[in-house]
C-alpha positions as CSV (number, residue, x, y, z in Angstrom):
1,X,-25.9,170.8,-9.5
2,X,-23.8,173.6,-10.9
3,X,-20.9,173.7,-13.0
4,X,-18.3,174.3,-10.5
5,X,-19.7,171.4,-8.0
6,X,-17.7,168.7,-9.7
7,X,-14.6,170.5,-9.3
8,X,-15.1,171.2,-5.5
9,X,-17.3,168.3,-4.2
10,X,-20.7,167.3,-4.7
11,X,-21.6,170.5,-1.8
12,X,-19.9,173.4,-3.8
13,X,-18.4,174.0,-0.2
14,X,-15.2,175.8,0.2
15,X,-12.6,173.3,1.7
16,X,-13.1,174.0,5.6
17,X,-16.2,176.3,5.3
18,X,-19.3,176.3,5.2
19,X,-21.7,175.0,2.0
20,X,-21.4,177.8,-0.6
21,X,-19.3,180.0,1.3
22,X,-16.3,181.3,-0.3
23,X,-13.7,183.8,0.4
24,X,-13.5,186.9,-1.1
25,X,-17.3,187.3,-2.3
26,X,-18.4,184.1,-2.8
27,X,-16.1,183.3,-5.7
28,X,-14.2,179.6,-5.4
29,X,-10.0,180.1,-5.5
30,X,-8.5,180.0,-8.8
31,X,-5.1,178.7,-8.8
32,X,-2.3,178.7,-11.3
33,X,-2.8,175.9,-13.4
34,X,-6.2,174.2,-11.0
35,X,-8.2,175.6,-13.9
36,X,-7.4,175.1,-17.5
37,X,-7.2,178.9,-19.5
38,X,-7.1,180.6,-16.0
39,X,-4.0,182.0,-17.2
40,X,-2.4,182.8,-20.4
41,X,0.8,180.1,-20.3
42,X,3.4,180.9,-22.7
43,X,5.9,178.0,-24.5
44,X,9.2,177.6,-22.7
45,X,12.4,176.4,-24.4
46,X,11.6,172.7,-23.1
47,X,8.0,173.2,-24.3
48,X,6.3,172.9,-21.0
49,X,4.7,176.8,-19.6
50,X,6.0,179.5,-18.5
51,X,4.9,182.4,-16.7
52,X,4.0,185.5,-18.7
53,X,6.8,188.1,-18.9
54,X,7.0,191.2,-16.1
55,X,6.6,194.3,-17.2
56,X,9.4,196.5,-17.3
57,X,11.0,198.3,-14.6
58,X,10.4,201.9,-13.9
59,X,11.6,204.0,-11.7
60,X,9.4,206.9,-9.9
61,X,8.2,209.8,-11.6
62,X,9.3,208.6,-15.0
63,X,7.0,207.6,-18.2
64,X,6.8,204.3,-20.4
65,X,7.0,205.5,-23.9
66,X,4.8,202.9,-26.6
67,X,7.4,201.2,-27.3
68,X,8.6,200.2,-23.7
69,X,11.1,202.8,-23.1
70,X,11.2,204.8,-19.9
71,X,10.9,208.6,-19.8
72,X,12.5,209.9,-16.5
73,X,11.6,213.5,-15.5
74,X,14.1,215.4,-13.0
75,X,12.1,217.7,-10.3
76,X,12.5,221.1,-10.7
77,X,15.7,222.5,-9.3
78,X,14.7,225.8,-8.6
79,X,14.3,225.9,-4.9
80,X,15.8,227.8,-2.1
81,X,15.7,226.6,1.4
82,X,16.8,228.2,5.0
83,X,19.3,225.5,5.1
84,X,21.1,225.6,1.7
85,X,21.3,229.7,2.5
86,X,22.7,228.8,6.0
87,X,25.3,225.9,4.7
88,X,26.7,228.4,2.2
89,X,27.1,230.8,4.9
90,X,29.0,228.5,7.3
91,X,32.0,230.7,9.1
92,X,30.1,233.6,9.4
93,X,28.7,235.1,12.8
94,X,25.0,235.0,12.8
95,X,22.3,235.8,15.2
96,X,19.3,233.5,15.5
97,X,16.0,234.2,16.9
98,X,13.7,231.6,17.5
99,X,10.6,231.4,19.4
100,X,9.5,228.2,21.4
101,X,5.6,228.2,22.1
102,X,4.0,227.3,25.6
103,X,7.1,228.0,27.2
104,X,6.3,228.7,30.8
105,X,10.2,230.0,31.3
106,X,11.0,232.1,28.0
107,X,8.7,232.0,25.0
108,X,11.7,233.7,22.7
109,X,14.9,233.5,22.9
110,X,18.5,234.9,20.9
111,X,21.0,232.9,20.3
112,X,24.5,234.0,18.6
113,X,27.7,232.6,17.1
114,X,29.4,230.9,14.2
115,X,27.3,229.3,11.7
116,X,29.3,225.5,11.8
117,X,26.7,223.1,9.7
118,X,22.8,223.4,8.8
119,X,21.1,220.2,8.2
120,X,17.0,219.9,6.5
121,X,15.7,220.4,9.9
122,X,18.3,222.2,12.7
123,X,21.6,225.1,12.4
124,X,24.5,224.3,14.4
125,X,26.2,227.7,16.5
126,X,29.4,227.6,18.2
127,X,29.6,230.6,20.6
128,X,33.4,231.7,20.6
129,X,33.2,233.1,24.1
130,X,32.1,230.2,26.3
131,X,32.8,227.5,23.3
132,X,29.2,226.2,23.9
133,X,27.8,224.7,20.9
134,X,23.8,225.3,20.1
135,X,21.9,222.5,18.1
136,X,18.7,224.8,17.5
137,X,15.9,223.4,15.5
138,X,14.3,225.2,12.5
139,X,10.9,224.2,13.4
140,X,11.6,227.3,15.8
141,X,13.1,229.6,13.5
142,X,12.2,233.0,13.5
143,X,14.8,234.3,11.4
144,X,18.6,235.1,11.2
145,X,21.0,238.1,10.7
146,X,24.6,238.3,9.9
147,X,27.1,241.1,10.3
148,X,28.5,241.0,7.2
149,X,26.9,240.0,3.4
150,X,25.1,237.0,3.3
151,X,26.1,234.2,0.7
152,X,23.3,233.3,-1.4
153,X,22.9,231.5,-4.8
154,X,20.3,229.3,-6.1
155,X,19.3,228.0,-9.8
156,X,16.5,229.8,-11.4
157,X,15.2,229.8,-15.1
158,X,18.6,228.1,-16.6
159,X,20.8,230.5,-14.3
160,X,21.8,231.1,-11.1
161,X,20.7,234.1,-8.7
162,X,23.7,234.9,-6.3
163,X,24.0,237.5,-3.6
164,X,25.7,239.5,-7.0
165,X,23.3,239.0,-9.3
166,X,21.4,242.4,-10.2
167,X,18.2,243.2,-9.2
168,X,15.6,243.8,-12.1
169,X,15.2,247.7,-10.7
170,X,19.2,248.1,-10.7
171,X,20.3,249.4,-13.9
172,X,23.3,248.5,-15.6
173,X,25.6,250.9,-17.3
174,X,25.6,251.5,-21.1
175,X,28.3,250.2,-22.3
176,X,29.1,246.7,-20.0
177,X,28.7,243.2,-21.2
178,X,26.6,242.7,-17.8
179,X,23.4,242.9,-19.6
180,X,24.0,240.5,-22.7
């Protein structure tokens, strides 16, 4: 007889199954409170158990210092993505080119007019002419060019690279704060 037989029955069997067979690897359920010292019980304020405390929240990507204190990390900042450069260029006339793949009636195709929104995935065109408005999709994005200087500005290293920024070929006169 073994030492578990007294607590499940003189077979050992698993209520409803089979003699000696168990769930989960042959190991019988253990239960809050079915066997004494299963779990660590802590006093209440009435005396009876409670439930051992949760551990703190944390949110993703941060750390739990020692003493229980969360570390939160920011992600980097410096990126630069087709959309932001289009969204800071909304107003402007820009020509698209975007190429759709097994297209039995064009395989490329040019589309131009006012930049009116970008979004994470898709540019927005209104043609002035015929007033038809585009919803084009980046995933077909070839590239884009405007007729007149593109806005652009992004954060990089502690500052911010704009379409003004200098170049690190361009020199800068002697003499100008520009450098300092």
């Amino acid at each position: 007889m073994n030492m578990l037989s007294g607590f499940f029955g003189s077979k050992g069997a698993y209520p409803g199954g089979a003699a000696g067979s168990y769930p989960y690897g042959g190991m019988p359920p253990v239960y809050p409170g079915a066997v004494p010292g299963a779990y660590p019980s802590y006093p209440g304020p009435t005396g009876f158990p409670m439930a051992p405390p949760m551990p703190p929240s944390v949110p993703s990507g941060a750390f739990v210092t020692p003493t229980g204190g969360n570390i939160v990390t920011l992600p980097a900042v410096e990126e630069s993505y087709v959309e932001n450069i289009v969204r800071l260029n909304r107003g402007k006339v820009a020509t698209v080119y975007m190429t759709f793949e097994n297209n039995s009636q064009w395989n490329a195709k040019v589309f131009r007019g006012v930049v009116e929104a970008a979004g994470r995935d898709h540019i927005i065109l209104s043609d002035p002419v015929t007033g038809m408005r585009y919803l084009l999709l980046t995933v077909n994005l070839d590239y884009i060019t405007f007729d007149q200087p593109i806005a652009y500005e992004y954060p990089f290293q502690g500052g911010v690279v704009t379409s003004a920024t200098p170049t690190a070929g361009t020199r800068v006169p002697a003499g100008s704060d520009a450098g300092s």
